[in-house]
C-alpha positions, 0 to 999 in steps of 0.5 A: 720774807723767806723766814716767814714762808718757810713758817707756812704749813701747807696742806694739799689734798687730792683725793682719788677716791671711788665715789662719784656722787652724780653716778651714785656707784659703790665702787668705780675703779674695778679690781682690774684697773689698777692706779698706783703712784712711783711710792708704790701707793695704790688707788682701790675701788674705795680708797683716797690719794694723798698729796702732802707738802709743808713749807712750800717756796714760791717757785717750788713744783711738787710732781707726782706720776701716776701709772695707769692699767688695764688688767682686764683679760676681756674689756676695754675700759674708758677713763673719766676724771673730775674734780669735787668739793674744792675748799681753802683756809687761811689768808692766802687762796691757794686754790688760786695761786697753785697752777695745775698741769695735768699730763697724760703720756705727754698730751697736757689735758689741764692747764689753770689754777687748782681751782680746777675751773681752767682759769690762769694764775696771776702770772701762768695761763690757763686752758678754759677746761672745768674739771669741776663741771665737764671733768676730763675724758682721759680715753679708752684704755684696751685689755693690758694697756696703760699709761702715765698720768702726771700732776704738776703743782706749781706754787705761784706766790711770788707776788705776795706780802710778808703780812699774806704769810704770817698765818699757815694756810690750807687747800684742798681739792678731791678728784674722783677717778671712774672707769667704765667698760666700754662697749664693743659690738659683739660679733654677728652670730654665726648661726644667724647669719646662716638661718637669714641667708636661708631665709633670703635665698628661699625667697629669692627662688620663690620670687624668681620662680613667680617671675618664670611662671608669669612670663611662661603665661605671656609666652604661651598667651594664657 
């Protein structure tokens, strides 16, 4: 059995590209919101994210951590992450039998198979989220702030024949990062709220000197 499982080739991708189809934009990740990994590999507005293992073990746990970060002198942006185009080969669906947790500064947003739709392994539970239809609102991050985003892919295999292993089999998944500014009021004007404060004070005289003159003629019977 473990002869056979460590003959297993397998593929995991997670693509963190630019391109969020559905918001149709050229480059989602501006050059001020940096995403890289503890390798030192980095997410551009147009790039892709690789995660890679071969001779998975049931019971193996691959942990990648991501740091996320706002450089923008300026705005505020709002983090959305969701998952696409997941695909799989080969005898074993590990798009079922992989568990994803996905973690951002201890707050666990996903918990399911890396089928993304929040369903539970045979032996590991899931949480309900759809990363493939409702995605993940990772929040607000302010000027210079950032965070630890985690992915914890656990192979839960454990439950499979030595016929399921013979052949090598492949899964993938694409999750597509995007960052949009997000909006702050801007402050009242200055010179505007002084130019409506004349306005209001002129006509509060106008009316208080109406009120005078009308009662100046009930006192004098005119």
């Amino acid at each position: 059995m473990t002869r056979l499982i460590k003959t297993l080739t397998f593929l995991l991708l997670l693509c963190l590209t630019s391109g969020i189809t559905a918001l149709a934009a050229e480059k989602n990740l501006p050059d001020s919101f940096c995403i890289d990994d503890e390798n030192g590999i980095s997410v551009t507005g147009a790039g892709e994210y690789f995660l890679y293992s071969d001779n998975l073990m049931p019971g193996d746990v691959i942990i990648r951590t991501l740091t996320l970060r706002n450089l923008e002198q300026d705005d505020s942006f709002r983090l959305h992450m969701l998952g696409q185009s997941p695909e799989s080969a080969g005898p074993v669906d590990w798009l079922d039998n992989l568990h994803l947790r996905i973690i951002l500064d201890g707050r666990e947003f996903y918990t399911g198979r890396l089928r993304g739709d929040g369903g539970d392994t045979r032996t590991m539970e899931g949480n309900g989220t759809d990363l493939l239809r409702q995605g993940l609102d990772l929040g607000v991050f302010g000027k210079g702030e950032y965070g630890v985003l985690k992915f914890v892919v656990t192979a839960d295999a454990g439950h499979m024949s030595t016929e399921d292993l013979y052949e090598p089999s492949t899964a993938r998944i694409c999750w597509v990062f995007h960052a949009a500014k997000d909006a702050v009021p801007d402050p009242p004007d200055t010179g505007d709220m002084v130019r409506y404060g004349l306005y209001v004070l002129l006509f509060s005289l106008i009316l208080l000197c109406a009120v005078l003159y009308i009662r100046y003629r009930n006192v004098r019977g005119v």
